[in-house]
N, C-alpha and C positions, 0 to 999 in steps of 0.2 A: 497443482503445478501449471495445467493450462490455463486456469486462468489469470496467473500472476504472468506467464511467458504474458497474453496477451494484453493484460496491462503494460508491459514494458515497450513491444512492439507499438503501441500506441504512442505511450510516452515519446519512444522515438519518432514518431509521426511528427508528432506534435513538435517536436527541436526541428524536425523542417520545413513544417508547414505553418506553423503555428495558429491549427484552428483551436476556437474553443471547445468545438464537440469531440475533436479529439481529447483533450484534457477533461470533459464533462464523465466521456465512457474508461479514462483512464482511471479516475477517482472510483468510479462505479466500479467497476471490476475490481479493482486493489481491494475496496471496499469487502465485498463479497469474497475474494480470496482467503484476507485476514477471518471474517466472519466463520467461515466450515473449514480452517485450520484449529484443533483446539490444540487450548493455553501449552502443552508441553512438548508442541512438535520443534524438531531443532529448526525447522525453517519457519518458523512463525516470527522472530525475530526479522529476519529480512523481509519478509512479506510486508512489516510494519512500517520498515523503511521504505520500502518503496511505493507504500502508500502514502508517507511524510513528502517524499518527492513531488509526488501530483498532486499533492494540495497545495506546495511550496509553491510550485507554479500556476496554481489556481490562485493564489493569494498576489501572486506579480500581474496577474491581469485585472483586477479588481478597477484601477482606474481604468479599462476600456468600458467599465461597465455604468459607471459613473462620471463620464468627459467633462470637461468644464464648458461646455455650451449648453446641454441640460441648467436647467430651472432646479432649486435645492430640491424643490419639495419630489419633482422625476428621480436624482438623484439618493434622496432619503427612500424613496419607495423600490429603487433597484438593490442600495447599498442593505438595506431591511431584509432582501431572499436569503442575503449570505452571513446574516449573523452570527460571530465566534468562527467564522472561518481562520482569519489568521491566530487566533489564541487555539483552534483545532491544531493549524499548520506548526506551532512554537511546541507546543505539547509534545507532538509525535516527533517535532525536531530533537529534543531536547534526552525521550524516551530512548532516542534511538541513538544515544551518545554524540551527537553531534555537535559544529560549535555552537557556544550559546551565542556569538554575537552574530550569528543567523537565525537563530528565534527572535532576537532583536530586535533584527530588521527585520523579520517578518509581522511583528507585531507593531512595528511603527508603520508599516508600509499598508498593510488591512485595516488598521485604525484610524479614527480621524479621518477619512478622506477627503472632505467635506472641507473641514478645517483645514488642514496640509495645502489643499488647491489653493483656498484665498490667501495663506502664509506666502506660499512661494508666488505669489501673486504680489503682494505687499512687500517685499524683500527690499531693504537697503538700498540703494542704489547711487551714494554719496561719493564712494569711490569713482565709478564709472563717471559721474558728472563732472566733476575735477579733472578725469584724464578723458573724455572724449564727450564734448557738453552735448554735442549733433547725434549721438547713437544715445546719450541717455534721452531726450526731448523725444524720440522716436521711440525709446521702452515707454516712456510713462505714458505717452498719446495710446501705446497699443494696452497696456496695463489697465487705464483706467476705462477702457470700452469692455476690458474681460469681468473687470472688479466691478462693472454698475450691471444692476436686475434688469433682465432680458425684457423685451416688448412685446414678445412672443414663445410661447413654449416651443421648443427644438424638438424634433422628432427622435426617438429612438431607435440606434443602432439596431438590424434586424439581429447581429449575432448578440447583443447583450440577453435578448428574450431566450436565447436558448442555449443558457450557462446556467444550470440546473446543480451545482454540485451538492449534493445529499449526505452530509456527513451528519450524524448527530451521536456519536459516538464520545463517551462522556467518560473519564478517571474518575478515581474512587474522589477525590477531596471536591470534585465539580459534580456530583450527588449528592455533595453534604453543602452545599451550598441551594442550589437548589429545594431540596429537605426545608432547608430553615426557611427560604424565602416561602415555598407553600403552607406552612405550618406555623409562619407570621413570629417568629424568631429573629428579627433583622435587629431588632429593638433590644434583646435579651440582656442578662447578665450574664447565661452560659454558651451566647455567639459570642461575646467580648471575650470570655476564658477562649472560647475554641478559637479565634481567629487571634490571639496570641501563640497559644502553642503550636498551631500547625503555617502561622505565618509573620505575623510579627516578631514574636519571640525569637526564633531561628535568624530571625533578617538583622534582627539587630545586634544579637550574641556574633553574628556574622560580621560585622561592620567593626565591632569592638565596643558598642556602647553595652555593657554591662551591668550597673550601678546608674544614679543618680550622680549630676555633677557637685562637684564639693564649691564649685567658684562663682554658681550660677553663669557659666559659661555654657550654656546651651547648647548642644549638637541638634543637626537642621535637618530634616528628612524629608525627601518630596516623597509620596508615595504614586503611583501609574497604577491603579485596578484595571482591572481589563472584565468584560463581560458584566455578567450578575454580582460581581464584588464590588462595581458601583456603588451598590447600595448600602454597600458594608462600612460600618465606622471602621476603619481598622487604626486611625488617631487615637482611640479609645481603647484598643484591644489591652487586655489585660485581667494578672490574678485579682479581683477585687476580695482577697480574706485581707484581716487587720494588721497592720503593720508592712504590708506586703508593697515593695517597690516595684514588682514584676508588671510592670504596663508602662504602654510607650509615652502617657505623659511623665512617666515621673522619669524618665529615660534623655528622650531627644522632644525640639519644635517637630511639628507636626506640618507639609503641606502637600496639596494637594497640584496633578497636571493632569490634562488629558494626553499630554504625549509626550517625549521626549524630543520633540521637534519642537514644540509649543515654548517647552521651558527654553532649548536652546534660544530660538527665536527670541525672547522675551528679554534674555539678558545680550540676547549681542546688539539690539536697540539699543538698551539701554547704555552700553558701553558707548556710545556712537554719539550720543545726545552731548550737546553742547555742555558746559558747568554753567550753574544758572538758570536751563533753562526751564526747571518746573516753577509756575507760577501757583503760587501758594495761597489758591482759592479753594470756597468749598462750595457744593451748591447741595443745601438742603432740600427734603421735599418729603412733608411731612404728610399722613393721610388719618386725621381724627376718624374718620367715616368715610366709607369706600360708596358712592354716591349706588344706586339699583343693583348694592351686592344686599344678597339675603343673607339674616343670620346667623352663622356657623356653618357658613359655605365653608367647603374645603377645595382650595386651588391647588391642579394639579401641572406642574410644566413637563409637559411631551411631548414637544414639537416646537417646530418655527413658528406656530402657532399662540402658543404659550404667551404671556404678556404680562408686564406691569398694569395693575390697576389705577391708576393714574385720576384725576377727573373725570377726563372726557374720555374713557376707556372702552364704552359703547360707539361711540365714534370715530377717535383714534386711538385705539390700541398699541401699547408702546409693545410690540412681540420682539421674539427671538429674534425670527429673522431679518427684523425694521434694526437690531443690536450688531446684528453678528454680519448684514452688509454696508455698515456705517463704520469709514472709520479715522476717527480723529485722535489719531498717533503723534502726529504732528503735533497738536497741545499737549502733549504728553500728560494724558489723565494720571493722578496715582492713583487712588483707591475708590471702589466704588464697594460702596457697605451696604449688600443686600439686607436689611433686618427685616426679613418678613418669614413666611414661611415656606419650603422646599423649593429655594431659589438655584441647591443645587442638585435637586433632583431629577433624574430620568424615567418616567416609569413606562417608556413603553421600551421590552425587553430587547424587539428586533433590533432599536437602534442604540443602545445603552454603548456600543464602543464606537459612535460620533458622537458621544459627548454632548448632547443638545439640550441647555439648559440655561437659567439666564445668567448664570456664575460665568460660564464657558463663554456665554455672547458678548458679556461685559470686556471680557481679555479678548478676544477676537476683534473686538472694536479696538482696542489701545491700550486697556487698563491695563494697570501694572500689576495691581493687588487689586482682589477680589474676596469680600467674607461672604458666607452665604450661610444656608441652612440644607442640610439634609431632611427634615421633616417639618411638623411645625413645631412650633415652640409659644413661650409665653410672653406677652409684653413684657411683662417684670423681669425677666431674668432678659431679654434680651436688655431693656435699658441697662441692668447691670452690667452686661459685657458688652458694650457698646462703649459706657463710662470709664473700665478699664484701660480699652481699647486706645480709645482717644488719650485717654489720662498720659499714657504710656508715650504715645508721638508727642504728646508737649513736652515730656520732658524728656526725651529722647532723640523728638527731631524725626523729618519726616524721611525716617530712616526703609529702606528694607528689612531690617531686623528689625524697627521697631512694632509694623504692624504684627508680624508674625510672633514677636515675643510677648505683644501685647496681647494677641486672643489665644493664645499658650497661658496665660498668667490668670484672662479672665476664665477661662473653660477649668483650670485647677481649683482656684478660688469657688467657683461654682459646682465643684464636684466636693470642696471640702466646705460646705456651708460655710464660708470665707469672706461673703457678700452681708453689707450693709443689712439689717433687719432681719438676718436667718437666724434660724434655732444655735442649739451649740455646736461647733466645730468639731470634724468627725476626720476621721483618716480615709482612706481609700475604701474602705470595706462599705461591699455592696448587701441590699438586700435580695434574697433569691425570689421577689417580685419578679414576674415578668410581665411588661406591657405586651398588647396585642396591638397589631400592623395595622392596624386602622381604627380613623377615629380618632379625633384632636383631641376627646376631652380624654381618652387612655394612655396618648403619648404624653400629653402636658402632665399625669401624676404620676409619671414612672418615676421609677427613684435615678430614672439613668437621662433626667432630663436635662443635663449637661451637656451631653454628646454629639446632637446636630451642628454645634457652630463648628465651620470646614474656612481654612485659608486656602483660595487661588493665585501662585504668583511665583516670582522668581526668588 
């Protein structure tokens, strides 16, 4: 009990002071309170809320800790201490009956931050120009000195170094995640069962999409992972026995955001764009040989760092961060078709909810749609779903539905032996192969080598 009183005491500090060390020793203590409460005390339930509270408002200071005058890579290395804080902060929101559109906004608000700055950075600005031409000329002058890479790294805040909040306290289904990822299960037949039934499944029975549609009328799902379920297919999740509709291809499309800021963002552009104005060009760039790549390197992207292998790649390296502070909106890009391998992957764990990957940099820049790869894959089947892909916007039109319906049509056909030159055509049913987490040449013969291709877009 004293120690929850003095979490609160604190708390209230903090509502008038608003230091971080208060809100550092309020989590701490709440922390430690809930801790040597056991599970059947009648105030163990409040203790948990009121520990949901000081993380709610550890999660609303986040951007002090990350300012937009920092350099990405200060910002990725501050944003890294507090990883899962706001999916900590939505958890215990959520636990403790509260509303969900304040876990919401707690988890758009921790997420992304990285991202979010340069959105609200790039924001529209067409209205304003129309009704006050003099105050917009003076946003964009100051805009675009915030949106170009600094000439010098900025110093760090002294209070950001000392915002320590220590949560690592984990639910039952955020163990079972974990579990898989250490025990190289990401890949599995019986992660796709399990992340149908304890999330997909439910989401969708949730929504109404129950059955397969009868009209080929498609229903459209963005999915938002949060934390370690980045790495998770959950476009794939599903019962793969025979005959079995139970999986969310044979359900809804399938796509992917980093946020629900990102998607908003993405279609309110698009609404805004003149008719007309995508010019209906494509720019190829093909790489027979990746010039002083050794063979059966495996590329990994985690970080700003991260790059397109390009030609001159030892020289100019085309990376994340050359992507994601480049941005040409204004020719309004549609699609950029990563076909390589783990273009949307993140594998360093601290930052997996900024999203840093080259799928994410491509949209960040303009793009509208974005394919990528969650691991690696094979030339063969990508040229197969590529051919789809495209097959599909000719005769389609360079729709928003159509890319999405296209690599929805190519990933089914590819999971039903469907494609040009395969054996015979098979239903859903998986074999209880399991591929191991690493190593091209065990993910290229899984039998679930389907699964990597991921749509980003509106």
């Amino acid at each position: 009990m004293y120690l929850i009183n003095l979490g609160e005491a604190l708390e209230m500090r903090f509502k008038r002071t608003g230091s971080i060390d208060d809100v550092n020793r309020a989590v701490k203590v709440a922390d430690k309170a809930v801790e040597a409460t056991p599970h059947d005390h009648p105030n163990r339930a409040m203790y948990l809320n009121i520990l949901g509270k000081s993380l709610e408002n550890a999660v609303k200071l986040l951007p002090l800790v990350s300012p937009r005058l920092l350099e990405n890579s200060d910002k990725q290395y501050q944003l890294g201490q507090f990883s899962g804080l706001a999916s900590e902060a939505a958890a215990f929101c959520l636990n403790a009956g509260r509303d969900n559109r304040l876990a919401l906004e707690l988890l758009e608000l921790g997420r992304c931050v990285i991202a979010g700055l340069l959105l609200e950075i790039r924001t529209d600005i067409s209205d304003l120009e129309q009704q006050h031409p003099t105050l917009a000329a003076e946003f964009e002058t100051v805009r675009r000195e915030l949106d170009s890479p600094l000439s010098k790294i900025a110093s760090l805040d002294d209070t950001a170094s000392l915002w320590t909040v220590p949560i690592n306290r984990r639910f039952k289904a955020d163990d079972e995640v974990w579990k898989r990822m250490q025990e190289h299960l990401v890949r599995s037949k019986s992660t796709l069962e399990w992340l149908w039934n304890v999330a997909a499944g439910p989401i969708l029975d949730a929504l109404g999409f129950l059955h397969p549609p009868l009209d080929d009328k498609w229903p459209h799902v963005w999915w938002i992972p949060t934390g370690v379920l980045n790495h998770f297919p959950i476009h794939a999740a599903g019962l793969y026995t025979k005959g079995s509709t139970e999986t969310v291809l044979d359900r809804v499309m399938s796509s992917y955001a980093s946020s629900v800021k990102a998607l908003i963002y993405g279609r309110r552009y698009s609404t805004q764009r003149p008719a007309g104005s995508i010019i209906e060009q494509a720019l190829l760039i093909a790489m027979h040989k990746t010039p002083h790549l050794a063979r059966n390197s495996i590329l990994t992207f985690a970080s700003e760092e991260s790059c397109l292998l390009l030609d001159d790649w030892k020289e100019r390296p085309l990376t994340v961060g050359d992507l994601r502070d480049s941005n040409v909106q204004e020719s309004s890009p549609f699609l950029g078709y990563l076909s390589a391998c783990s273009t949307s992957a993140n594998k360093v764990d601290k930052l997996l909810d900024e999203g840093i990957h080259l799928a994410s940099a491509f949209q960040l820049a303009g793009f509208r749609h974005v394919i990528g790869t969650l691991w690696e894959v094979s030339d063969t089947h990508c040229i197969d779903v590529a051919r789809v892909v495209y097959e599909t916007m000719r005769d389609e039109g360079m729709t928003d539905m159509a890319v999405c319906r296209g690599l929805h049509q190519a990933v089914r056909r590819l999971r039903d032996n469907q494609m040009p030159g395969m054996r015979e055509a098979r239903d859903a049913e998986l074999s209880d192969e399991e591929s191991g987490e690493e190593g091209c040449e065990n993910s290229l013969s899984s039998p679930q080598y389907w699964v990597p291709y991921v749509h980003y877009g509106v």
